[in-house]
C-alpha positions as CSV (number, residue, x, y, z in Angstrom):
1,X,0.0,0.0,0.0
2,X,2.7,2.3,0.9
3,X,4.3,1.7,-2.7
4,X,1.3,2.9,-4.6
5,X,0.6,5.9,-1.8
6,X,4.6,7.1,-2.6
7,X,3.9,6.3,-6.2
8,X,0.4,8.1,-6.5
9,X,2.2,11.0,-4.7
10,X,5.2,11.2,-6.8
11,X,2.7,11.2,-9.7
12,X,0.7,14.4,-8.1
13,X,4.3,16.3,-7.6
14,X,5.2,15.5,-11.9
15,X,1.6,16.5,-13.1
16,X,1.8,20.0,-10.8
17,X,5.3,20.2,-12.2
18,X,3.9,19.7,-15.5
19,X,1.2,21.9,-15.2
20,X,3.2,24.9,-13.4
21,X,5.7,24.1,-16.6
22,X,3.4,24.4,-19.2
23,X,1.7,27.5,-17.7
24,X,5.6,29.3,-17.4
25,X,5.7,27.5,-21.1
26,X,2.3,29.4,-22.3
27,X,3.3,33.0,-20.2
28,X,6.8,32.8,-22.0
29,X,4.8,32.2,-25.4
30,X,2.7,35.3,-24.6
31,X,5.8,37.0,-23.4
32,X,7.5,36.7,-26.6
33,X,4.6,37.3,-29.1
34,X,4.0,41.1,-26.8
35,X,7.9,41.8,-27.5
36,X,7.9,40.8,-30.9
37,X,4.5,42.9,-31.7
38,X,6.2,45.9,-29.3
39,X,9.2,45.8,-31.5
40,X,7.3,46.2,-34.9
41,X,4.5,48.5,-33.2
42,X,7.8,50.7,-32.8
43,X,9.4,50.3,-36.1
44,X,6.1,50.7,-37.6
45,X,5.4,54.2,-36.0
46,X,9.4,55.2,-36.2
47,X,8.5,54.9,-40.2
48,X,5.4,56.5,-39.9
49,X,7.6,59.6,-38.1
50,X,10.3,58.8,-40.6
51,X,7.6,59.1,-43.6
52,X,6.0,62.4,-42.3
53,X,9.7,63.9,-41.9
54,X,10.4,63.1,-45.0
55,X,7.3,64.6,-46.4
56,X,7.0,67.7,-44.0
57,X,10.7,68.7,-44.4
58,X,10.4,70.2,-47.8
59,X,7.4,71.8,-46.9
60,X,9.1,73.6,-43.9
61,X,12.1,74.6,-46.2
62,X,9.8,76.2,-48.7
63,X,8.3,78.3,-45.8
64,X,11.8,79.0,-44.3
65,X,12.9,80.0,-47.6
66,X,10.2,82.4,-48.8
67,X,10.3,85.2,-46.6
68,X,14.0,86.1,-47.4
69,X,12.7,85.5,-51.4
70,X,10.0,88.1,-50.8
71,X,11.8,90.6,-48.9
């Protein structure tokens, strides 16, 4: 009786083990996807920054350069 009692307990340790394992294996999972989607969130809006620069900066040379043009 005592074999299958330390048997039946060693069995309840490995399946919490397992659980607790699978959820740290399912939180890194989640872990990695947020990073990975932080990462691109930020590259996507340091192009979108990049893009409007790019588009704005003429702009704001035409303005610096006109009032010297028209005085």
């Amino acid at each position: 009786m005592s074999y299958i009692k330390r048997w039946t307990m060693y069995g309840a340790i490995g399946g919490a083990a397992l659980s607790f394992g699978l959820i740290l294996l399912v939180a890194g999972i989640i872990a990695a996807v947020v990073s990975i989607a932080t990462v691109l969130a930020g590259g996507v809006i340091g192009l979108v920054i990049g893009i409007l620069a790019a588009i704005t900066s003429p702009m704001r040379k035409k303005k610096d350069a006109a009032p010297p043009a028209t005085a």
